[in-house]
PDB file of N, CA, C and O in Angstrom:
ATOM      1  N   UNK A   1      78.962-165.800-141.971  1.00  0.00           N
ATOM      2  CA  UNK A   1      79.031-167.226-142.243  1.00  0.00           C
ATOM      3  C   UNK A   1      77.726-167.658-142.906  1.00  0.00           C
ATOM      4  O   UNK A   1      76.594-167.426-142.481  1.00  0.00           O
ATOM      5  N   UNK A   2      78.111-168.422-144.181  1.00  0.00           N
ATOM      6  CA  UNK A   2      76.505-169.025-144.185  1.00  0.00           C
ATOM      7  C   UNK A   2      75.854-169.804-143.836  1.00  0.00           C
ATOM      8  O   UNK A   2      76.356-170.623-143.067  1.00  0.00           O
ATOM      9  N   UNK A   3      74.872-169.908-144.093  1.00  0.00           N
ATOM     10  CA  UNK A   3      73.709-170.878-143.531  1.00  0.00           C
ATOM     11  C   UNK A   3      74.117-172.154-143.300  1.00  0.00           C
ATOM     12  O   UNK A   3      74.042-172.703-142.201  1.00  0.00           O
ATOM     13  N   UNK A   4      74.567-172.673-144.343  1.00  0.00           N
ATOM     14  CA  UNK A   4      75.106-174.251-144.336  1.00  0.00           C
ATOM     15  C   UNK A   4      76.441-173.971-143.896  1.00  0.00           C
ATOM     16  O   UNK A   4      76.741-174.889-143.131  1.00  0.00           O
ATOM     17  N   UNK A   5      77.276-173.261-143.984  1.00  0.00           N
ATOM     18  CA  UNK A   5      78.579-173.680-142.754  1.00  0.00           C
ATOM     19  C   UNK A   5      77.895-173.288-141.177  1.00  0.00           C
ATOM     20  O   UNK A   5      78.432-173.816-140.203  1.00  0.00           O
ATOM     21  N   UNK A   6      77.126-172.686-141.032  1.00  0.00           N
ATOM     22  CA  UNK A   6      76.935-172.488-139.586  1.00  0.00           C
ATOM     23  C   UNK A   6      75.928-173.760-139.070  1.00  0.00           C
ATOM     24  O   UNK A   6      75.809-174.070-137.885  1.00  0.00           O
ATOM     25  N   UNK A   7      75.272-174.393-140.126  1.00  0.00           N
ATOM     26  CA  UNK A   7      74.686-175.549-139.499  1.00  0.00           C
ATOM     27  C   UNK A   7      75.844-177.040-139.149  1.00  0.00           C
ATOM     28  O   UNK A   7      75.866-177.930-138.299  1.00  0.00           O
ATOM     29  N   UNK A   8      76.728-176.642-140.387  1.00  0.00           N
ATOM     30  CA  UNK A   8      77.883-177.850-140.333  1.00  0.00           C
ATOM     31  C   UNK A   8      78.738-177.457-138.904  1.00  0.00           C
ATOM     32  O   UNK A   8      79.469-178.277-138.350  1.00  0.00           O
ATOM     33  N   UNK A   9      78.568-176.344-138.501  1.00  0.00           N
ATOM     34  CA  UNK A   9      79.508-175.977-137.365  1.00  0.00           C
ATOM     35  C   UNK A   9      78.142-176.438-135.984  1.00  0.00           C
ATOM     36  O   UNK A   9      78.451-177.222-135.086  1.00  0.00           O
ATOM     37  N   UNK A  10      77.235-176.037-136.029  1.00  0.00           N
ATOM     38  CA  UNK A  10      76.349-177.320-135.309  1.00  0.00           C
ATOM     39  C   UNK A  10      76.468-177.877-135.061  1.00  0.00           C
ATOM     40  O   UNK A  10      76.657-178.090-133.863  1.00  0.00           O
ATOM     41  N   UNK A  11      76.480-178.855-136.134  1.00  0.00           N
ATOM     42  CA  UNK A  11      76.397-180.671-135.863  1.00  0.00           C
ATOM     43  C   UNK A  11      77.814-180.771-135.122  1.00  0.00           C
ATOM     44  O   UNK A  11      77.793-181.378-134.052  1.00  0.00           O
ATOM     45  N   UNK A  12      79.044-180.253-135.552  1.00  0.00           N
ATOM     46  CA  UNK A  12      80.792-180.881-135.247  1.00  0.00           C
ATOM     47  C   UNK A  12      80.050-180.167-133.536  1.00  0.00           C
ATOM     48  O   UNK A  12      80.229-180.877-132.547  1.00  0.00           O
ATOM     49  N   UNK A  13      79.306-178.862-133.353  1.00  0.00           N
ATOM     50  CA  UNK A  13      79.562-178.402-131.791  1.00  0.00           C
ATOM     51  C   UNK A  13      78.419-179.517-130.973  1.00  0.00           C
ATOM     52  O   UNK A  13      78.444-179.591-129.744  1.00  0.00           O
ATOM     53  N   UNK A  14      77.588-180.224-131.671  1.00  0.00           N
ATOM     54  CA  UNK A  14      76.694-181.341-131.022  1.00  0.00           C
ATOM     55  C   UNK A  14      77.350-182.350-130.721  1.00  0.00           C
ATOM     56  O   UNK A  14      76.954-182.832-129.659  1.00  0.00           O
ATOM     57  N   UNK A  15      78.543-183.126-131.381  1.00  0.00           N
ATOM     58  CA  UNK A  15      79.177-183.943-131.027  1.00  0.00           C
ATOM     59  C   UNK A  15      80.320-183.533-130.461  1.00  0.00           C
ATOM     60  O   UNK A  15      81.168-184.423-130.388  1.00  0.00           O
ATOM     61  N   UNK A  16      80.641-182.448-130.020  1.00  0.00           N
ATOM     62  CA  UNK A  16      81.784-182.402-129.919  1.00  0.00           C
ATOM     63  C   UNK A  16      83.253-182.975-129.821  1.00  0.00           C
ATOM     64  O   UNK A  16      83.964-183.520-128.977  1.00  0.00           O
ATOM     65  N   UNK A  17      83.349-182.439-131.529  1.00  0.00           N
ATOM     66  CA  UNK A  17      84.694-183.460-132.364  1.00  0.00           C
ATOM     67  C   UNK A  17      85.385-182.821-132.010  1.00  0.00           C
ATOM     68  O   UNK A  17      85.311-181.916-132.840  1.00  0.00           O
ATOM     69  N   UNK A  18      86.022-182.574-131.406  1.00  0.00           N
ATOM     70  CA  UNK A  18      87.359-182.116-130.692  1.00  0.00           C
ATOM     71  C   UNK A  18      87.437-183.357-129.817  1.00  0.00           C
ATOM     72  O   UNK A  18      88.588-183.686-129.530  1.00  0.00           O
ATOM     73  N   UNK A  19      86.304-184.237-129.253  1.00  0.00           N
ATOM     74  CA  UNK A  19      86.861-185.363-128.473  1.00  0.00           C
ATOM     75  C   UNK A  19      86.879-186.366-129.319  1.00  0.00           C
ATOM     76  O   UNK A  19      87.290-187.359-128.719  1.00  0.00           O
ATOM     77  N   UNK A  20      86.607-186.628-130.553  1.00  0.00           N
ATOM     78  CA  UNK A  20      86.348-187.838-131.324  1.00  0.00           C
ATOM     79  C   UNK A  20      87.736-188.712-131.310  1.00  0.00           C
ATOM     80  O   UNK A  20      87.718-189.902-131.624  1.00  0.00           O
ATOM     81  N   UNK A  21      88.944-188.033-130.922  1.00  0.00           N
ATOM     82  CA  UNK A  21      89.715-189.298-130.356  1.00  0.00           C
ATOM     83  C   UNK A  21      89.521-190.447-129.102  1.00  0.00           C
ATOM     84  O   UNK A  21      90.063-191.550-129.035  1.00  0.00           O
ATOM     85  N   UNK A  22      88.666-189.889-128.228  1.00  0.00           N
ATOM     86  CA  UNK A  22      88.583-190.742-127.020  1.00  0.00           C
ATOM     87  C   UNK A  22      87.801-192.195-127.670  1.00  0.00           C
ATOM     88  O   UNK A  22      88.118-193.297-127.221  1.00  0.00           O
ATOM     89  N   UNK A  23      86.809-192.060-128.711  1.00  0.00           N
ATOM     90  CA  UNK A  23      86.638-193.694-128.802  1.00  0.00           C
ATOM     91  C   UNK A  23      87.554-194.549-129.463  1.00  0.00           C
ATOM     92  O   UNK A  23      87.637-195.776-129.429  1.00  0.00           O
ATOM     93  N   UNK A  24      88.359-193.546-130.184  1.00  0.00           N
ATOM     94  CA  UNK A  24      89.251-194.651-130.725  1.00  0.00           C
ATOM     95  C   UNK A  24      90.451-194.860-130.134  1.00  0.00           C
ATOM     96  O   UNK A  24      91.189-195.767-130.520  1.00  0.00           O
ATOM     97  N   UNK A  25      90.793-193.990-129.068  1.00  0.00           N
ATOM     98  CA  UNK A  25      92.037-194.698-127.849  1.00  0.00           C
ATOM     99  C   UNK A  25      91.724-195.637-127.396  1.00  0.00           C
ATOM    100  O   UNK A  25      92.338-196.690-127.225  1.00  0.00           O
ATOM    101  N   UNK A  26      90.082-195.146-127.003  1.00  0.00           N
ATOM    102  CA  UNK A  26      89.100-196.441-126.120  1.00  0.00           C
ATOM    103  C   UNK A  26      88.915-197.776-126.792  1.00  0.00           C
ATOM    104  O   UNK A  26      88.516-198.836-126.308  1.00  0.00           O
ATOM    105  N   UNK A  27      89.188-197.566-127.675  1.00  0.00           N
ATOM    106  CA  UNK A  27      88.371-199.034-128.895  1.00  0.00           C
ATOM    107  C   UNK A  27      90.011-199.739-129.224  1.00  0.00           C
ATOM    108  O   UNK A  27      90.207-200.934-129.003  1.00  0.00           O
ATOM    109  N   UNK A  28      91.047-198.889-129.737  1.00  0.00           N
ATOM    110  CA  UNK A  28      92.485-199.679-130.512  1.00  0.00           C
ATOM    111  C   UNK A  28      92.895-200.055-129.073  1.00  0.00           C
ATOM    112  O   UNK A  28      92.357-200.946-129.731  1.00  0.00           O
ATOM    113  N   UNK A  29      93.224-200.286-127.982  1.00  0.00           N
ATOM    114  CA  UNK A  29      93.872-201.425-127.754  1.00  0.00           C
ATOM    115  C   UNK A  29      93.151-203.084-127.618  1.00  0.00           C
ATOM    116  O   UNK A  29      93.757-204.148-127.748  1.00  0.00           O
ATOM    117  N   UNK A  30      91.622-202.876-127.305  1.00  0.00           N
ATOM    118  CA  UNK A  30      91.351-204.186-128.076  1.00  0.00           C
ATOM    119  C   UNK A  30      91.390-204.489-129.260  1.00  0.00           C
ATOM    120  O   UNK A  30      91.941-205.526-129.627  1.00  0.00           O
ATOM    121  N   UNK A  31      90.837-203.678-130.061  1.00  0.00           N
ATOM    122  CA  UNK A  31      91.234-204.200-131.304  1.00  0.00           C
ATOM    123  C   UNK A  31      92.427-204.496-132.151  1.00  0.00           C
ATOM    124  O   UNK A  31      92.367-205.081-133.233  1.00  0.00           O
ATOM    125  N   UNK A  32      93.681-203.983-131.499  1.00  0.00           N
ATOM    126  CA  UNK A  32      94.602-204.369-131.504  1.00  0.00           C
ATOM    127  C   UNK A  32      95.217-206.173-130.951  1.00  0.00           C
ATOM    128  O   UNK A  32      95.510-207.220-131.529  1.00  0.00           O
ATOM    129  N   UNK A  33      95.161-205.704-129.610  1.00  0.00           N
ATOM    130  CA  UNK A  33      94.537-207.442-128.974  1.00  0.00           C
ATOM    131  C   UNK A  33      94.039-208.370-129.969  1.00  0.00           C
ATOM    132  O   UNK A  33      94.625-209.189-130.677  1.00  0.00           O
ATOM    133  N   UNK A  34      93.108-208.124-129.883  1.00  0.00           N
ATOM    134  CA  UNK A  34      92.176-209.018-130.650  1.00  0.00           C
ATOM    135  C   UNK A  34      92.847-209.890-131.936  1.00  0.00           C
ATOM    136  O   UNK A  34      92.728-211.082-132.220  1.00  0.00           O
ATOM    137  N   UNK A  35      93.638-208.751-132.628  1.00  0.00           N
ATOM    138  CA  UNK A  35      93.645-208.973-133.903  1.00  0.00           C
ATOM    139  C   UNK A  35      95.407-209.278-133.988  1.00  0.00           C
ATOM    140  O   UNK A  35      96.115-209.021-134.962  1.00  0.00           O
ATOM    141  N   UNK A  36      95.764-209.761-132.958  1.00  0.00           N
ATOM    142  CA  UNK A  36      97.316-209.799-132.507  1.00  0.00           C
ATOM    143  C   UNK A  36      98.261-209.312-133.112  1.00  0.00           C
ATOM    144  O   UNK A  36      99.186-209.885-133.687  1.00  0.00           O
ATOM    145  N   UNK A  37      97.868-207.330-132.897  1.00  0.00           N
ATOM    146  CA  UNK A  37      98.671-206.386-134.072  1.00  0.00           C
ATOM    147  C   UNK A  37      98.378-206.500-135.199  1.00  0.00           C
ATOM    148  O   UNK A  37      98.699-205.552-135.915  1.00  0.00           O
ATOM    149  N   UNK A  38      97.708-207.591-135.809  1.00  0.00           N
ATOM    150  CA  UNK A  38      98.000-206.400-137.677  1.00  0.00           C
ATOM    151  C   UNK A  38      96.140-206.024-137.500  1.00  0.00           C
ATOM    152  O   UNK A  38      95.462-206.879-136.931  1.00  0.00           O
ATOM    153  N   UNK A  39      95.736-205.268-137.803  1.00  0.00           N
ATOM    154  CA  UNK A  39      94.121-204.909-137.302  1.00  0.00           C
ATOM    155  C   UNK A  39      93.710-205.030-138.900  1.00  0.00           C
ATOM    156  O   UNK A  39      94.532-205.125-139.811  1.00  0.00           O
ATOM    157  N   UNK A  40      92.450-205.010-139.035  1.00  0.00           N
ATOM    158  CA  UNK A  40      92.180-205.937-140.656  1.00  0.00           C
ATOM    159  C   UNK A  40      91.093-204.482-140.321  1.00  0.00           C
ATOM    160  O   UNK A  40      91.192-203.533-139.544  1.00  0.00           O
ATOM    161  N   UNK A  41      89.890-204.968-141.514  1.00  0.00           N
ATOM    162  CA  UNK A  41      89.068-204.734-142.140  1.00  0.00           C
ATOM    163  C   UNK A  41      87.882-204.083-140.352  1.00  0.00           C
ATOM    164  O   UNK A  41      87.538-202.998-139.882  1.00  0.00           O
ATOM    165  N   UNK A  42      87.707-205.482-140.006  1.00  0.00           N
ATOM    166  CA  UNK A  42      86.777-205.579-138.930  1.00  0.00           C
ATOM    167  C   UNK A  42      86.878-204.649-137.874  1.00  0.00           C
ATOM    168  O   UNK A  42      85.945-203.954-137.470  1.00  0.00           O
ATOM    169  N   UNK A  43      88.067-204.651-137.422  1.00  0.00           N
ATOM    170  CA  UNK A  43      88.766-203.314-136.472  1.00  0.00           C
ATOM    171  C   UNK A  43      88.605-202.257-136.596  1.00  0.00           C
ATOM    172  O   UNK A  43      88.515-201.523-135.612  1.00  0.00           O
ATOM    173  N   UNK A  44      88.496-201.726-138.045  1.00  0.00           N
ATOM    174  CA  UNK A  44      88.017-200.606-138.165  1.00  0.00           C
ATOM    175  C   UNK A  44      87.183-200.210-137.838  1.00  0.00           C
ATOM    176  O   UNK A  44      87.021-199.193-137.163  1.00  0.00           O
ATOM    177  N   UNK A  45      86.052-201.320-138.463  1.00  0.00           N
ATOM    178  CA  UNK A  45      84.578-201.119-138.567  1.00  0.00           C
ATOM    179  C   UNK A  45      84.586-201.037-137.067  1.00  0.00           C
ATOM    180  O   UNK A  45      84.308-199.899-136.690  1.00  0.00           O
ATOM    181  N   UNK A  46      84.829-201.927-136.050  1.00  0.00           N
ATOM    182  CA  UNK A  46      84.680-201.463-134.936  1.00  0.00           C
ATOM    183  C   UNK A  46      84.960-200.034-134.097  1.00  0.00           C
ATOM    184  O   UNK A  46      84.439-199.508-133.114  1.00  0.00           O
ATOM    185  N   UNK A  47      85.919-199.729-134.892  1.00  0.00           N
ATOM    186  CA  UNK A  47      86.295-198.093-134.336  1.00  0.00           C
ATOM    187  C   UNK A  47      85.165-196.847-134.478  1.00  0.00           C
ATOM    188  O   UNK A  47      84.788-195.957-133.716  1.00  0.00           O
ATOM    189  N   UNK A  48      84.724-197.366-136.245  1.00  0.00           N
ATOM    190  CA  UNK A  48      83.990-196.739-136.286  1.00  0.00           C
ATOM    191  C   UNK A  48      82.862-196.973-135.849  1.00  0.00           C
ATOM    192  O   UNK A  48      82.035-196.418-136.572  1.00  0.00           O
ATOM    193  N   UNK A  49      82.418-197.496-135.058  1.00  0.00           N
ATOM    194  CA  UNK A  49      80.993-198.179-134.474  1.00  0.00           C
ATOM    195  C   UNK A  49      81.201-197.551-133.156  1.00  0.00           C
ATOM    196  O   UNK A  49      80.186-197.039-132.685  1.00  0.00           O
ATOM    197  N   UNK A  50      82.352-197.461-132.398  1.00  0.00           N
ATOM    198  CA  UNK A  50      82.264-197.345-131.154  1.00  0.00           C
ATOM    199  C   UNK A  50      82.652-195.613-131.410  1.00  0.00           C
ATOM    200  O   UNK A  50      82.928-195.052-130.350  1.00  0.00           O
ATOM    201  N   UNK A  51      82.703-194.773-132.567  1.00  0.00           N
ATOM    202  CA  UNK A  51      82.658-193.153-132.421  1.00  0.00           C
ATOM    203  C   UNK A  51      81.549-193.234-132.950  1.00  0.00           C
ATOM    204  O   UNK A  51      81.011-192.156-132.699  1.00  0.00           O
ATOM    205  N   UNK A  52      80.724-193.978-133.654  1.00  0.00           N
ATOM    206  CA  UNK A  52      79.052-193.302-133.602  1.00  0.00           C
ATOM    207  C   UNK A  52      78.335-193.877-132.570  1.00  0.00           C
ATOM    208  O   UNK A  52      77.266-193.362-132.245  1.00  0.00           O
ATOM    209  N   UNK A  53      78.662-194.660-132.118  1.00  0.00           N
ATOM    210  CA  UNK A  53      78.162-194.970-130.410  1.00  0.00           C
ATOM    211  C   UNK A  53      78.551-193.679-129.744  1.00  0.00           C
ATOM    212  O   UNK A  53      77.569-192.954-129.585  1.00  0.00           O
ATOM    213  N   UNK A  54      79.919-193.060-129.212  1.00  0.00           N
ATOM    214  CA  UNK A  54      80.114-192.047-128.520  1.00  0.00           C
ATOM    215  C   UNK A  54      79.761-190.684-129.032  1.00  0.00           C
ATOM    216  O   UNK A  54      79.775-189.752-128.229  1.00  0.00           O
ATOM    217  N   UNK A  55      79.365-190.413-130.617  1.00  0.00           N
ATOM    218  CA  UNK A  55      78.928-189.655-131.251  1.00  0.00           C
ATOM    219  C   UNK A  55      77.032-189.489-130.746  1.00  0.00           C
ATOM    220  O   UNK A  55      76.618-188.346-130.549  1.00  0.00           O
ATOM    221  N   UNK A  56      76.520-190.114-130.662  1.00  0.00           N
ATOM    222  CA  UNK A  56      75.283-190.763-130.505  1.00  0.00           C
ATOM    223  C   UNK A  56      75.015-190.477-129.092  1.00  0.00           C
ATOM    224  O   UNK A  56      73.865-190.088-128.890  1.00  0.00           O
ATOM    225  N   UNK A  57      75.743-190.561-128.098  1.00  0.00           N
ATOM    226  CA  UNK A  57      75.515-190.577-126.851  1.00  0.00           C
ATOM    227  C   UNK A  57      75.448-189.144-126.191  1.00  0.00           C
ATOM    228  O   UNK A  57      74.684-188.707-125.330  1.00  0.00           O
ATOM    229  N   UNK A  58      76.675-188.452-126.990  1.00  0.00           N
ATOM    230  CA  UNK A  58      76.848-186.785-126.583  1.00  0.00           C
ATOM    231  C   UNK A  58      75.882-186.057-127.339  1.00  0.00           C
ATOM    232  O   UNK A  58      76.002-184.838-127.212  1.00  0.00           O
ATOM    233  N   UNK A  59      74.896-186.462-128.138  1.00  0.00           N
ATOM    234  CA  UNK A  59      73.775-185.916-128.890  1.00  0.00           C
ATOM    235  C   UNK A  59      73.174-186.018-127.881  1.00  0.00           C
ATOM    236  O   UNK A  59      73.204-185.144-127.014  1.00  0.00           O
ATOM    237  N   UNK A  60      72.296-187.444-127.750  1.00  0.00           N
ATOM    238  CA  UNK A  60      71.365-187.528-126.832  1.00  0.00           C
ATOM    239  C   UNK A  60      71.510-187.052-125.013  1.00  0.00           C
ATOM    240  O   UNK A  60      70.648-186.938-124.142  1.00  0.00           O
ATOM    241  N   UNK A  61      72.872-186.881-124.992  1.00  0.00           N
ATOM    242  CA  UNK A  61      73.040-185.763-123.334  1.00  0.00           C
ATOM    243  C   UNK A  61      72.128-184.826-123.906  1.00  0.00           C
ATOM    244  O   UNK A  61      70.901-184.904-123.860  1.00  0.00           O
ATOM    245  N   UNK A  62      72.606-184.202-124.286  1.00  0.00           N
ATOM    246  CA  UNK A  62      72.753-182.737-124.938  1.00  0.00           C
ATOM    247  C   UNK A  62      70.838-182.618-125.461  1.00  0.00           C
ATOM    248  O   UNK A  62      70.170-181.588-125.365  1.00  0.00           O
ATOM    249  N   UNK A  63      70.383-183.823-125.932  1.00  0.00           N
ATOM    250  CA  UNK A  63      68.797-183.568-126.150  1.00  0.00           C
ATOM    251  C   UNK A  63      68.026-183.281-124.667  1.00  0.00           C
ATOM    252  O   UNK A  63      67.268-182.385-124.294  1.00  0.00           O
ATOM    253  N   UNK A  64      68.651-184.607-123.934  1.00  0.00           N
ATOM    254  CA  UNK A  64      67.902-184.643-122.532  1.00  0.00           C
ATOM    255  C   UNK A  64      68.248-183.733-121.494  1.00  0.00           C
ATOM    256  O   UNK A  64      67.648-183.620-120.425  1.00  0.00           O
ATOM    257  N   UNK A  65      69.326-183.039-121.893  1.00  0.00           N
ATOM    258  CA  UNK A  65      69.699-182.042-120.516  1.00  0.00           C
ATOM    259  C   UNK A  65      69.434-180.522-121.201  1.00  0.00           C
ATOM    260  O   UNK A  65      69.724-179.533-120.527  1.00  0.00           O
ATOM    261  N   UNK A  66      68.937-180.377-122.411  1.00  0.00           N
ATOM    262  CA  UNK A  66      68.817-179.096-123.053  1.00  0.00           C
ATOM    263  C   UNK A  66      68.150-178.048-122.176  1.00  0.00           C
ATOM    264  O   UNK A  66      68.404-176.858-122.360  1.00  0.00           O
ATOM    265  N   UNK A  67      67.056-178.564-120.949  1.00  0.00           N
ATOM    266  CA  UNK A  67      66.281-177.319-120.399  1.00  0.00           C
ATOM    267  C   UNK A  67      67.237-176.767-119.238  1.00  0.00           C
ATOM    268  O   UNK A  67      67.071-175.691-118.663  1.00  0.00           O
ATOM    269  N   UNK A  68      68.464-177.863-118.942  1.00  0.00           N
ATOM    270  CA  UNK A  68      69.093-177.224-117.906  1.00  0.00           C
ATOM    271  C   UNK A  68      70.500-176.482-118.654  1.00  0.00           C
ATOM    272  O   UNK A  68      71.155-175.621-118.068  1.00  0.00           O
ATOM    273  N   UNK A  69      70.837-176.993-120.079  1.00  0.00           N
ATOM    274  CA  UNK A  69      71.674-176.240-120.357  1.00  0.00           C
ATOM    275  C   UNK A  69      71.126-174.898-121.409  1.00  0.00           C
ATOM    276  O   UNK A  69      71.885-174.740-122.365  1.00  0.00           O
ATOM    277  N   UNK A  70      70.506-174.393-121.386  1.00  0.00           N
ATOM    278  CA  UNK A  70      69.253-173.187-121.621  1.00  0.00           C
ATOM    279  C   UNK A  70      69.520-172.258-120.268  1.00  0.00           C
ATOM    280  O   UNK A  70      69.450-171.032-120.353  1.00  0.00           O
ATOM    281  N   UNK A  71      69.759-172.768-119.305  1.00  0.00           N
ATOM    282  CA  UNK A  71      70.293-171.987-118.009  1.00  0.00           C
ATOM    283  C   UNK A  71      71.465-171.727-118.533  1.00  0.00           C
ATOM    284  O   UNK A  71      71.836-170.737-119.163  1.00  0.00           O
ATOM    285  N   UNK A  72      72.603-173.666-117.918  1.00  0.00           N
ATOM    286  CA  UNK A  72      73.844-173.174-117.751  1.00  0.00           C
ATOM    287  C   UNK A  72      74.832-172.864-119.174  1.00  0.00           C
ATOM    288  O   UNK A  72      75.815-172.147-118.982  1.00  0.00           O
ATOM    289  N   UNK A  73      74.653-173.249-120.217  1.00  0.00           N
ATOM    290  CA  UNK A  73      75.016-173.314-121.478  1.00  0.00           C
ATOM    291  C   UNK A  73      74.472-173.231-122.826  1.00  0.00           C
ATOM    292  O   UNK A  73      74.642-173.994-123.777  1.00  0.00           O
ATOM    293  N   UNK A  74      73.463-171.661-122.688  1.00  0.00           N
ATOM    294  CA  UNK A  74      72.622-171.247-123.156  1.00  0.00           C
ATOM    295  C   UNK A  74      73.532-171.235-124.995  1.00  0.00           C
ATOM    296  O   UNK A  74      72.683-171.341-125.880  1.00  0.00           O
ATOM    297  N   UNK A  75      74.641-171.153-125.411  1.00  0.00           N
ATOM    298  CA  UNK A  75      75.053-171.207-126.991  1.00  0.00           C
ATOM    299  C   UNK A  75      75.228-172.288-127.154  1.00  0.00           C
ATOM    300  O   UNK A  75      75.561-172.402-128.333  1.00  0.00           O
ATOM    301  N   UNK A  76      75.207-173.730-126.435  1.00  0.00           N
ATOM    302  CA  UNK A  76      74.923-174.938-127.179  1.00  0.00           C
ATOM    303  C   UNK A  76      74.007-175.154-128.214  1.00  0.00           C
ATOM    304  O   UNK A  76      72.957-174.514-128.268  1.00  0.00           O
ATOM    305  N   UNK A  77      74.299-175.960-129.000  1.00  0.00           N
ATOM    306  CA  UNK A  77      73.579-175.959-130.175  1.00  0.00           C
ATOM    307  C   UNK A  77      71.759-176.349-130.338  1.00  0.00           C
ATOM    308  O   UNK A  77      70.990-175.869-131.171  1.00  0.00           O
ATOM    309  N   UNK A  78      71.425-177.414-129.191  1.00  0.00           N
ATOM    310  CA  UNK A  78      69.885-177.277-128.835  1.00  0.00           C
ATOM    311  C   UNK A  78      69.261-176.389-128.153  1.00  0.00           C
ATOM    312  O   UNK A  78      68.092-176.065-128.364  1.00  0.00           O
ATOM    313  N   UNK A  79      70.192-175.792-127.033  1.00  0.00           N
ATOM    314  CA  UNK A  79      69.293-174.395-126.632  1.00  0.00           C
ATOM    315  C   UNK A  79      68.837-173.381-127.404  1.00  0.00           C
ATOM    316  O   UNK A  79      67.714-172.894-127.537  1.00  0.00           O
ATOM    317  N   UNK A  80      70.412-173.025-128.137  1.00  0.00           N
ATOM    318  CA  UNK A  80      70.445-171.827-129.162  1.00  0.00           C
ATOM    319  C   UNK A  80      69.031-172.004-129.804  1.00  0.00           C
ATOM    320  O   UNK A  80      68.055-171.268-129.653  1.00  0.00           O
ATOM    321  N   UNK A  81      69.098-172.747-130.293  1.00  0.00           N
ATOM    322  CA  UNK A  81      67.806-173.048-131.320  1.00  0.00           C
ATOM    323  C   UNK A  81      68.716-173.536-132.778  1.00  0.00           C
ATOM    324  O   UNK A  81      67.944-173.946-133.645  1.00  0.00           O
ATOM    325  N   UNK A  82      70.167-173.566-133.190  1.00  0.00           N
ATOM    326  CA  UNK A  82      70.447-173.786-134.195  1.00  0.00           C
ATOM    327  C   UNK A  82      70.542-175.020-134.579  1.00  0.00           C
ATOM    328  O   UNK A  82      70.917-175.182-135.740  1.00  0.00           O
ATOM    329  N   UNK A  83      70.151-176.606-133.505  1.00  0.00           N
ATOM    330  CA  UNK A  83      69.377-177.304-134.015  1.00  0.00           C
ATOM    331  C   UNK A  83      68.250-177.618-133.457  1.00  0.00           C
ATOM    332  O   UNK A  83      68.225-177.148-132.319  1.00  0.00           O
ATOM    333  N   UNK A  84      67.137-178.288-133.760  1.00  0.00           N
ATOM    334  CA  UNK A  84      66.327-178.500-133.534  1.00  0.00           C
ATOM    335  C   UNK A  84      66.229-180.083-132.708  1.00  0.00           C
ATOM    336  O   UNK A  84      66.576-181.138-133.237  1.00  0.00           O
ATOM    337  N   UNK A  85      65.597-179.934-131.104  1.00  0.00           N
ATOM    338  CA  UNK A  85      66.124-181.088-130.194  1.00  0.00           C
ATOM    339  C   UNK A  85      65.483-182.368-130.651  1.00  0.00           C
ATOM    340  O   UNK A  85      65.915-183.454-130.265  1.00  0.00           O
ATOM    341  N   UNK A  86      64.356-182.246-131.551  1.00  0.00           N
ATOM    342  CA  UNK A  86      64.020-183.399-132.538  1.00  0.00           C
ATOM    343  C   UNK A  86      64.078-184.046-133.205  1.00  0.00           C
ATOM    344  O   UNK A  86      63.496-185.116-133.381  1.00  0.00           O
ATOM    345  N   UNK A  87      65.477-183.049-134.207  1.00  0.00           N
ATOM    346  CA  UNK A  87      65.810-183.424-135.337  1.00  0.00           C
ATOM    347  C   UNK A  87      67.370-184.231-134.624  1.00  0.00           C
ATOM    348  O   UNK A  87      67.855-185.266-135.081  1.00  0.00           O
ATOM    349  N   UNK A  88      67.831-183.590-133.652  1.00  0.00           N
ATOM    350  CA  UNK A  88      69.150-184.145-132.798  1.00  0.00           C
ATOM    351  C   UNK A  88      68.818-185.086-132.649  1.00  0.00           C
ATOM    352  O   UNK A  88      69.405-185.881-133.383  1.00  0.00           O
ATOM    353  N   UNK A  89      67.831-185.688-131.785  1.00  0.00           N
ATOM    354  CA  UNK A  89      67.645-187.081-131.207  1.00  0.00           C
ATOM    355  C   UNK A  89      67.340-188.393-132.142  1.00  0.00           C
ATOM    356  O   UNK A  89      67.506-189.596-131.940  1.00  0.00           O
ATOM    357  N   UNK A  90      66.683-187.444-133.557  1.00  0.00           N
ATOM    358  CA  UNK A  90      66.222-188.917-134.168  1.00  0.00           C
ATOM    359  C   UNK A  90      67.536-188.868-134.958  1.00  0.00           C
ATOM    360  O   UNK A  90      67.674-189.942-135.543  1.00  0.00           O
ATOM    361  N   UNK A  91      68.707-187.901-135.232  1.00  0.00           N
ATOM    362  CA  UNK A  91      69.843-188.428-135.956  1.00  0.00           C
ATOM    363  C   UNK A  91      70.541-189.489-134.624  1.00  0.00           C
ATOM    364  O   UNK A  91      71.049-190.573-134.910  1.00  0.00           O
ATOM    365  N   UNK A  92      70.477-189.069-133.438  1.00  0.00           N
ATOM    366  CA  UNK A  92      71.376-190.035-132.273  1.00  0.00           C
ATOM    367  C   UNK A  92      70.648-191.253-132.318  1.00  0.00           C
ATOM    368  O   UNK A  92      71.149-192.256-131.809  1.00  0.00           O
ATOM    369  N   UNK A  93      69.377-191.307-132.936  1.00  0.00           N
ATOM    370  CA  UNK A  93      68.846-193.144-132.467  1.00  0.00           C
ATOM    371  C   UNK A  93      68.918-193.594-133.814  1.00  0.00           C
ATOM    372  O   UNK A  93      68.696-194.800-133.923  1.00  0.00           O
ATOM    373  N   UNK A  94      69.140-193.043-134.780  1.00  0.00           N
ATOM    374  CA  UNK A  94      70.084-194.129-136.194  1.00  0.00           C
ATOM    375  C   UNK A  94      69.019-194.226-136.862  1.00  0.00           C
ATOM    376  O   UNK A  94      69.011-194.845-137.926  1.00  0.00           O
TER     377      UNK A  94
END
């Protein structure tokens, strides 16, 4: 694999996008609500606000618990070393 697909496979295993549906189950029925069924422009933007909120949050676990998952979950992507827990945290604070 190369270099740049194994870093792109990084970042998707830092957030782990395999859950990136849970903010937007979590987010469409208000914004549905809200917007009394037809969801506009704004709704979106909210969806997408609330998966880089939950995007953002599973980074920064993953920065702050790195010395214990170095024990228990030593091929995560900050233990491994394939990212760097510095460069993780300042992409999670925007």
């Amino acid at each position: 694999m190369s270099h740049k697909k194994s870093k792109i496979k990084a970042y998707l295993e830092l957030i782990r996008y395999p859950l990136f549906t849970i903010p937007i189950v979590s987010t469409l029925p208000g914004v549905v609500l809200a917007s009394n069924g037809a969801i506009t422009w704004k709704g979106y933007i909210a969806i997408f606000i609330c998966m880089i909120g939950y995007f953002s949050g599973m980074i920064k676990n993953d920065y702050f618990h790195s010395k214990t998952d170095a024990i228990v979950s030593p091929e995560k992507p900050i233990p491994s070393g394939r990212i760097k827990g510095k460069i993780a945290f300042f992409i999670a604070s925007g």
